[in-house]
Each structure stands twice: as structure tokens, then as C-alpha cells.
C-alpha positions in Angstrom: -11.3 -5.7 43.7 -12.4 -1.6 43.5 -15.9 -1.5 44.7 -18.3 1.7 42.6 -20.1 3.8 44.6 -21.9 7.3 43.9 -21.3 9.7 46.6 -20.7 13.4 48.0 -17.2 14.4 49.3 -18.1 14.3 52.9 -19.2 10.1 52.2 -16.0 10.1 50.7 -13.7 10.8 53.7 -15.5 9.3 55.7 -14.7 5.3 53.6 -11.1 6.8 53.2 -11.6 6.8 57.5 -13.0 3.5 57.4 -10.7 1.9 55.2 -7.6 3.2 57.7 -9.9 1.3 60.6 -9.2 4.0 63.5 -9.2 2.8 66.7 -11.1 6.1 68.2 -13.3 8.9 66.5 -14.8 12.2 67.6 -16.6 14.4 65.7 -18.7 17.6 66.8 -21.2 18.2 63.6 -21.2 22.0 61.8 -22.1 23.0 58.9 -20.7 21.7 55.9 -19.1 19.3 57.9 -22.1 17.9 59.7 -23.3 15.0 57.1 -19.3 13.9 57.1 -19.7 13.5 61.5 -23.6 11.4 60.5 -21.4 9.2 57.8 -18.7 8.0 60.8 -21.6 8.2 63.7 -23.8 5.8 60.8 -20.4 3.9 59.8 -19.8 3.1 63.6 -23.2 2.0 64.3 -23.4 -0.5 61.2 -20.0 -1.7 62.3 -17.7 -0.4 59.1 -16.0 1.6 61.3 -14.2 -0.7 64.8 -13.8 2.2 66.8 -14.7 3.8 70.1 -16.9 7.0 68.7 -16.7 9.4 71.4 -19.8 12.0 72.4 -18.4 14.8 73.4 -19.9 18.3 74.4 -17.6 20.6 71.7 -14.7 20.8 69.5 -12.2 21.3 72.0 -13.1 18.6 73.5 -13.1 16.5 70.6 -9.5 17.1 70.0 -8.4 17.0 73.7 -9.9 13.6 74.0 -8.2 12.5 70.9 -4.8 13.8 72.3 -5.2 11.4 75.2 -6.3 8.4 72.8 -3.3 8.8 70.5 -0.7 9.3 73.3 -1.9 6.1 74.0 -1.3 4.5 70.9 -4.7 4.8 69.3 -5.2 5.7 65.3 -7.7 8.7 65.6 -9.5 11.1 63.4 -12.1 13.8 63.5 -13.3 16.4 61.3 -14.2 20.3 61.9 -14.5 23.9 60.0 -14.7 27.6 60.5 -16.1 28.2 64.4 -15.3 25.0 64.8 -12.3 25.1 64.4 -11.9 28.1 66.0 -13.3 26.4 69.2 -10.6 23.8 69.1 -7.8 26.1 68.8 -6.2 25.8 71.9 -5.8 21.9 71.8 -5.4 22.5 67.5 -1.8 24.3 68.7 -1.2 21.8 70.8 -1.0 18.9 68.7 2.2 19.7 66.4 4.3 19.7 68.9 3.2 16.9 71.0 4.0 15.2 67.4 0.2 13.3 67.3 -0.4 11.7 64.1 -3.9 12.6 64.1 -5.8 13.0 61.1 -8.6 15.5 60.6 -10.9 16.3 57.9 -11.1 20.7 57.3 -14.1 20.7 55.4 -13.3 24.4 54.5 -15.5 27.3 54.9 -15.7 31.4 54.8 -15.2 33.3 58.0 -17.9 35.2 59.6 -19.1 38.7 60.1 -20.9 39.0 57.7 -23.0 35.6 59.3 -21.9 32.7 56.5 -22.1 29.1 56.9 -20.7 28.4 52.9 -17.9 27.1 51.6 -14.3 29.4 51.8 -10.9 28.6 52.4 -10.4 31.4 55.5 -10.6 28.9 58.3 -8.3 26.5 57.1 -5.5 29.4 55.8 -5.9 31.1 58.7 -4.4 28.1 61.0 -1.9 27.3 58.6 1.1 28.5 60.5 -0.2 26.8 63.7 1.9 23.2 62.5 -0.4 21.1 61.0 0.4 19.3 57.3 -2.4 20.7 55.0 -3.6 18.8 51.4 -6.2 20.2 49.3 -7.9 17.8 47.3 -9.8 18.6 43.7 -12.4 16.0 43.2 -14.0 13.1 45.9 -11.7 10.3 44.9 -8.8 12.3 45.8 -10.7 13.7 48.7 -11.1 9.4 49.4 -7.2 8.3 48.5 -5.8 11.2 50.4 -7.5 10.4 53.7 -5.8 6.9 53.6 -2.5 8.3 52.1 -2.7 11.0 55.6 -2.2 8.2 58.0 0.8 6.7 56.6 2.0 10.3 56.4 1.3 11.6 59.7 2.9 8.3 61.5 5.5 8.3 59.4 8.9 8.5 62.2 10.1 11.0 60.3 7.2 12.9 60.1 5.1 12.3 63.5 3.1 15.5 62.6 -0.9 15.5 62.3 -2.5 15.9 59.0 -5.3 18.2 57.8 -7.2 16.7 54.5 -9.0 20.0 53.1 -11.6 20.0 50.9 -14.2 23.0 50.3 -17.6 23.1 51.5 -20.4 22.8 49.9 -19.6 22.4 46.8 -17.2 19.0 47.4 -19.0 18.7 50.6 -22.1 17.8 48.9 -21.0 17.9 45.7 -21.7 13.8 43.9 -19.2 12.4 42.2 -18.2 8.3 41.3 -15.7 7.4 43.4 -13.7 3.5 44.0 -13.5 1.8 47.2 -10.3 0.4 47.4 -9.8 -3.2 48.7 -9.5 -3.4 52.5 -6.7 -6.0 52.1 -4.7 -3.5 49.8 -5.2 -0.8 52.6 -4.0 -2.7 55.4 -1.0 -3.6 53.6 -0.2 -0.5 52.1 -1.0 1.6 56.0 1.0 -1.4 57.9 1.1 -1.6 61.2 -0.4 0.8 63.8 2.8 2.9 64.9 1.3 5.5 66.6 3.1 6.1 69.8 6.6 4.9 69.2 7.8 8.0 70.6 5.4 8.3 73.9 3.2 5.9 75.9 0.9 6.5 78.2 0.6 3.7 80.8 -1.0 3.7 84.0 1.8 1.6 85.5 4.2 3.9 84.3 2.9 7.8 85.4 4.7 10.5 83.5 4.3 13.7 82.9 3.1 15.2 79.1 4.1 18.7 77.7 6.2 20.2 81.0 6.3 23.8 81.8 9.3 25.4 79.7 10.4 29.1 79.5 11.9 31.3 82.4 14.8 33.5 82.2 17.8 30.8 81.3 18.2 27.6 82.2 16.9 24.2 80.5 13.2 25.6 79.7 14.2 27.9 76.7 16.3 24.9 75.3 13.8 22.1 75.6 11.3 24.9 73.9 13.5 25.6 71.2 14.1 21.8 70.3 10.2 21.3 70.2 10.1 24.2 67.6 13.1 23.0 65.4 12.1 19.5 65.6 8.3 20.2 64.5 10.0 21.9 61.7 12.3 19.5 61.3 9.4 16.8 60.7 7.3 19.5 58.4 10.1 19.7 55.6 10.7 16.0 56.4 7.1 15.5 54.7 8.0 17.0 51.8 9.7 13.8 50.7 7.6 11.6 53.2 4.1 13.2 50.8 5.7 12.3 47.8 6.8 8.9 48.2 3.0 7.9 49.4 1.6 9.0 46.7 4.1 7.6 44.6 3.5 4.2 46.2 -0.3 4.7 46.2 -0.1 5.3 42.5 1.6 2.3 41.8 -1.2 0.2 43.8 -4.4 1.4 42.3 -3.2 3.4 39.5 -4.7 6.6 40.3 -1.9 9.4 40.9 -2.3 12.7 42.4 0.6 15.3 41.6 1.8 15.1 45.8 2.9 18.4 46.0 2.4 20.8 42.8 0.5 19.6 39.2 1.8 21.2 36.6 -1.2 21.4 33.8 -0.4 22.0 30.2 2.5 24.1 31.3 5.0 22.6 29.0 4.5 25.8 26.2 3.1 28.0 28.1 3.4 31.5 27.7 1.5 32.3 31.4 -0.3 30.2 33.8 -2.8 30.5 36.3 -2.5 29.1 40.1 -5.1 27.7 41.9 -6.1 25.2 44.8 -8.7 22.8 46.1 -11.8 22.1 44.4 -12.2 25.6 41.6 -9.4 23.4 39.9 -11.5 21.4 37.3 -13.4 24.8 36.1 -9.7 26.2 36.0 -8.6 23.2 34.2 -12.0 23.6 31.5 -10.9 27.2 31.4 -7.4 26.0 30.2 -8.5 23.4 27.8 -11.0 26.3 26.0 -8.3 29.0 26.0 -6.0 26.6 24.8 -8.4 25.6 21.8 -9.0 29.2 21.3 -4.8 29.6 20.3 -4.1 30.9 24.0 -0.8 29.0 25.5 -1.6 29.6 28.9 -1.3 26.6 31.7 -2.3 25.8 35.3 -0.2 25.2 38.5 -2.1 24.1 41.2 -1.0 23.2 44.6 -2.0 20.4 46.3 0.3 20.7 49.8 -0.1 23.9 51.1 2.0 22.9 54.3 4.6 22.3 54.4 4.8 24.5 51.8 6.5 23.1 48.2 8.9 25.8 47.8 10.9 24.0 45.4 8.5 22.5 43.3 6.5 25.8 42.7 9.6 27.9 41.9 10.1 25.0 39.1 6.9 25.2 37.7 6.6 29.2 37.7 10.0 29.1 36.2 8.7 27.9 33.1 6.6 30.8 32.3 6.3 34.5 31.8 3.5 35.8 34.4 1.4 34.0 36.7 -2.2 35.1 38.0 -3.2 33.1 41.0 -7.0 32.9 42.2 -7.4 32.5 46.5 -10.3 31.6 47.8 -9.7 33.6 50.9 -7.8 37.1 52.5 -4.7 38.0 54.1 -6.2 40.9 55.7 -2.9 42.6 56.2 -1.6 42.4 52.7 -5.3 42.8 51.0 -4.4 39.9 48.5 -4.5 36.1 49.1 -2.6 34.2 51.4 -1.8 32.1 48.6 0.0 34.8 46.4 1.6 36.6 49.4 3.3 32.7 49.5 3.9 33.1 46.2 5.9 35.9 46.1 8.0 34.9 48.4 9.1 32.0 46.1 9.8 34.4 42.9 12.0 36.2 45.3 14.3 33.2 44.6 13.9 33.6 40.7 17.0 35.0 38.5 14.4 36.8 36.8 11.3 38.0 37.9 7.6 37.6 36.5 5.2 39.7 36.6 1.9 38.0 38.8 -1.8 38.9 39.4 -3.9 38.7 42.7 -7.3 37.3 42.0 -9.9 36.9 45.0 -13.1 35.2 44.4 -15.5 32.3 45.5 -16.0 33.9 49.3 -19.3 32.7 51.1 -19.7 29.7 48.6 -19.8 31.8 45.5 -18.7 29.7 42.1 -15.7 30.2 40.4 -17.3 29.4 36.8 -15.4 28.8 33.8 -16.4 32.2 32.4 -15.0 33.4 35.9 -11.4 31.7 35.0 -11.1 33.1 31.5 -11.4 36.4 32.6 -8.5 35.6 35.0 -6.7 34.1 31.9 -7.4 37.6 29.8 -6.2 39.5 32.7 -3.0 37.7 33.4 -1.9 37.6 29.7 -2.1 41.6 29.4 0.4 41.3 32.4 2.8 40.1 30.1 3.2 43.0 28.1 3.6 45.0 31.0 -0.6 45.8 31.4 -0.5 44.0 34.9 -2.9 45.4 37.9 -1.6 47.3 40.9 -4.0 45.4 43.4 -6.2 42.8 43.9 -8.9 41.9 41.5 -12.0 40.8 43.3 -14.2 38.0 41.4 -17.7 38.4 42.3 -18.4 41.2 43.7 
């Protein structure tokens, strides 16, 4: 039996942690991470959690220490955002290749300078290239189902790539929200085994070395590289089927489903739609449901796995309209437009005809995408369809 509780999105990874039983956690706190690292410390202590909690002096150390632990056949997670993740970075680049099944919360936040500690999407679209599988979630029981679904993903044999569960600070961070607790039993059938280190053990008996030196000029260092680059890849768009099958199995145990890879929202007569991820979905869907009542057939795509990234799907869903407006939540400096619509284009390339679509930038430094906010974005990207579409980026509060 579901169990009710009432709780903010960082309570809610950290039961989705419990309920996959890890064998080790660490966790440096930082803001709006920090009450997610006192719900696993407080979850350890009370004995929810049977794992070795580590204390550790920083984030790289955190994920260093975590490296060891899985290579050894421990199921491990930890959680970071903005400068600290930057701090890890070194070991962060590491992992993919190494092919660790770790799972890690990206409670997201804005970059810094200006000094901000609020919610943002830069950190975690920043590393997105780095190797790492990347699922936004829209509300704290997704936030809760997709922490469990991220182990069976990330140990999957044909996936053996860590996982990063993103949801935004502040306002899912702290945000409250009902949420179910899914039976433990269910859990441990549905995660099965521990598989963790199929592929590489660690045993004192046994020395051996971990990541060797490649590169030089010729010879076998430029070919073993190249193999750990095509293989990580090779285990990215392996997840693309891996994702979509665990959340069809999920589904089918409790009942809730999650769209795996793209939701397509009221998009089956739409004229235009707008695109959007993470948590500003719900306002966006509001904003759809009123523009809808209003006579406006407009819809809304929003992705849920950024990495690897759902070309197919998303082409399928844009395909059925006339112009798209998509909303980021953080900047690709050298395109001055969102990451997430620079990815987008590059998926109309592949359309026989193309649409016309509409950068929107808004809800930096934990400002609120409100529903007003997403009409405008509606109003804007209809004009687009008569041709009235904007040369650059439209900036929402500003």
C-alpha cells in the first residue's frame, strides 16, 4: 500500500533515495540543495536509509569518494548545484566514461556574477555535454518516481551511464506538494538486484589499474580513447529506449505515468505550441488550458530528457504544428538565446518544411514564470505564424 505524505521536492528525492536503499551516500550541502543533504544525513541517522553516509570536506570529494564506492560495487547517490557543481567538475567528467551508475540529484540553480543563490537552470545546461543522462521533473512526485526509475536506468548494461534527476530550486526545492510513498516491496522488485559493477571490480586481492594514460602520437592510446568516447555514446542513445521502457514499466505498477522523453500537451489541433521544461510546466500547462478556453488552439511540448537528447520524438511533436515558441530558463552565451532552442533548431533542420520558432528567456535568479508570463509567450508565438515572428530573443522579466 501507497503511503500520503506532504512534503517539499528536496523531501521528495530524498524517499525516492531511500526507497532504492543505496549502499553509500555523500552529500556536501548548498543552497537550494542543502535541506535535500539534512533529509539523507536525518534519513541515515533514523535508520531509513542502510548506508555508509560519508563526511567529506567538498564536492569533489564527494564524487571522487563515490567513484571508489561504485567501482566497488556499491549503489550510491549524492546531490549538488551551481558552485557546487562547479567544484566537482573534474571528477563530474570523469564519471561517464568510467561508465558509474551513479545517481545525483541537480537541484538547479542560476549562475553567478551577479552573486545569486536562486533557482536557474545554468548549472545544470551548462554540463550537459560533459556525459551525464539529464531528466527534468515538473512536480515532487515525479521529482520522487524518477529518482527510483534513475537507478534502474543508470545500471542498466546497456546503459551503465550515471544519471542526473533535475529539478529547479527554490521553487520545487521548497516548493509543498502531496506526494505517495511507494511500497518498499514493489521497489525492490521493480530495481532488482544490485548490478552495479558487472563491468569492473575493485578487489584488493586482485590490484588493477582504473582509467590508464591514453593519447600519444599513434599507437594503442588514441584507439582505446576513441572506444571510451563511442561507447559512452553508444550507451547515451542506448537510453533512449532503456528511459522509455522504465517508465513504461513504472507506469504499469503504480499507475502514475510520466511522458519518458517528450509530453505532448493538447497538441492534437494545434495551430502552435509552446516548449518548455522542468517545473514552469504547470503555469505553462494553466496558460494552455485558459488560451485554449479563450478559442486559441495552441499546445505544449515539454521535454522531460534533455540528455540524451529525444531527437526523434521532438521532431514528431513539432511536426504537428505551425510555429513553436520555446521558454529556457537559462543562456547560451554564444548564441544569445537558450540552450534549449539552439537544440531545437537543430531538430527542424530535419523538417521537410520549416516553422517559424520564438526564443523566450525568463525565470533567471528564481524569478516566476506566472501564467500571465506564458500568455504573453502564447500571443507572441501566434503572431509568428503569420509571418510577425521576432528577430531575437525576448527576455521575460526584465
Amino acid at each position: 500500500m501507497s503511503k500520503s505524505i506532504v512534503c517539499d521536492g528536496n523531501e521528495a528525492a530524498a524517499w525516492g533515495v531511500s526507497k532504492a536503499r543505496p549502499d553509500m551516500v555523500a552529500v556536501y550541502p548548498i543552497t537550494p540543495q542543502s535541506s535535500l543533504a539534512e533529509y539523507i544525513s536525518q534519513f541515515v541517522a533514523d535508520g531509513v536509509i542502510d548506508a555508509d553516509l560519508m563526511d567529506v570536506e567538498g564536492e569533489h570529494s564527494v564524487l571522487s569518494v563515490l567513484q571508489g564506492a561504485c567501482l566497488a560495487g556499491a549503489r550510491t547517490f549524492t546531490a549538488t548545484c551551481g558552485q557546487g557543481l562547479a567544484f566537482m567538475f573534474e571528477p563530474y567528467f570523469r564519471t561517464p566514461p568510467l561508465r558509474l551508475p551513479i545517481v545525483m540529484s541537480l537541484v538547479t540553480r542560476d549562475g553567478i556574477t551577479p552573486q545569486c543563490v536562486w533557482g536557474g537552470q545554468q548549472d545544470a545546461m551548462t554540463v550537459r555535454e560533459v556525459g551525464w543522462i539529464q531528466m527534468y521533473c515538473e512536480t515532487n512526485q515525479e521529482i520522487l518516481d524518477t529518482m527510483i526509475m534513475a537507478y534502474r536506468i543508470a545500471e542498466d548494461r546497456e546503459v551503465m551511464t550515471p544519471v542526473n534527476v533535475c529539478h529547479d530550486g527554490n521553487y520545487q526545492s521548497y516548493g509543498v506538494e502531496k506526494v505517495l510513498l511507494p511500497d518498499q516491496d514493489m521497489v525492490d522488485g521493480f530495481l532488482g538486484e544490485k548490478d552495479v559493477n558487472w563491468h569492473v571490480a575493485l578487489d584488493p586481492e586482485k590490484p588493477m589499474g582504473v582509467d590508464p594514460l591514453t593519447g600519444g602520437a599513434g599507437g594503442v592510446g588514441p584507439s582505446r580513447f576513441v572506444r571510451y568516447r563511442k561507447g559512452s555514446c553508444k550507451g547515451m542513445q542506448n537510453a533512449l529506449d532503456v528511459i522509455t521502457r522504465v517508465h513504461e514499466e513504472w507506469g504499469e505498477l503504480t499507475g502514475r505515468r510520466y511522458a519518458p522523453l517528450v509530453e505532448e500537451y493538447r497538441l492534437e489541433d494545434a495551430d502552435f505550441a509552446i516548449v518548455t521544461i522542468g517545473g514552469m510546466t504547470g503555469a505553462g500547462k494553466e496558460a494552455v488550458d485558459e488560451m485554449r478556453d479563450a478559442g486559441e488552439k495552441v499546445g505544449l511540448i515539454k521535454i522531460k530528457t534533455m540528455r540524451p537528447f529525444p531527437q526523434a520524438q521532438l521532431l514528431e511533436a513539432v511536426s504537428k504544428v505551425k510555429a513553436v515558441g520555446v521558454i529556457d530558463r537559462s543562456v547560451s552565451f554564444g548564441w544569445n538565446c537558450g540552450p534549449l532552442y539552439q537544440e531545437l533548431l537543430s531538430v527542424m533542420y530535419r523538417m521537410e518544411e520549416r516553422i517559424p520558432a520564438v526564443s523566450f528567456i525568463g525565470g533567471l535568479a528564481g524569478a516566476d514564470i506566472t501564467i500571465s508570463d506564458f500568455k504573453t509567450t502564447i500571443e507572441t508565438t501566434k503572431k509568428a505564424l503569420n509571418g510577425d515572428a521576432p528577430e531575437s530573443t525576448i527576455w521575460i522579466n526584465e
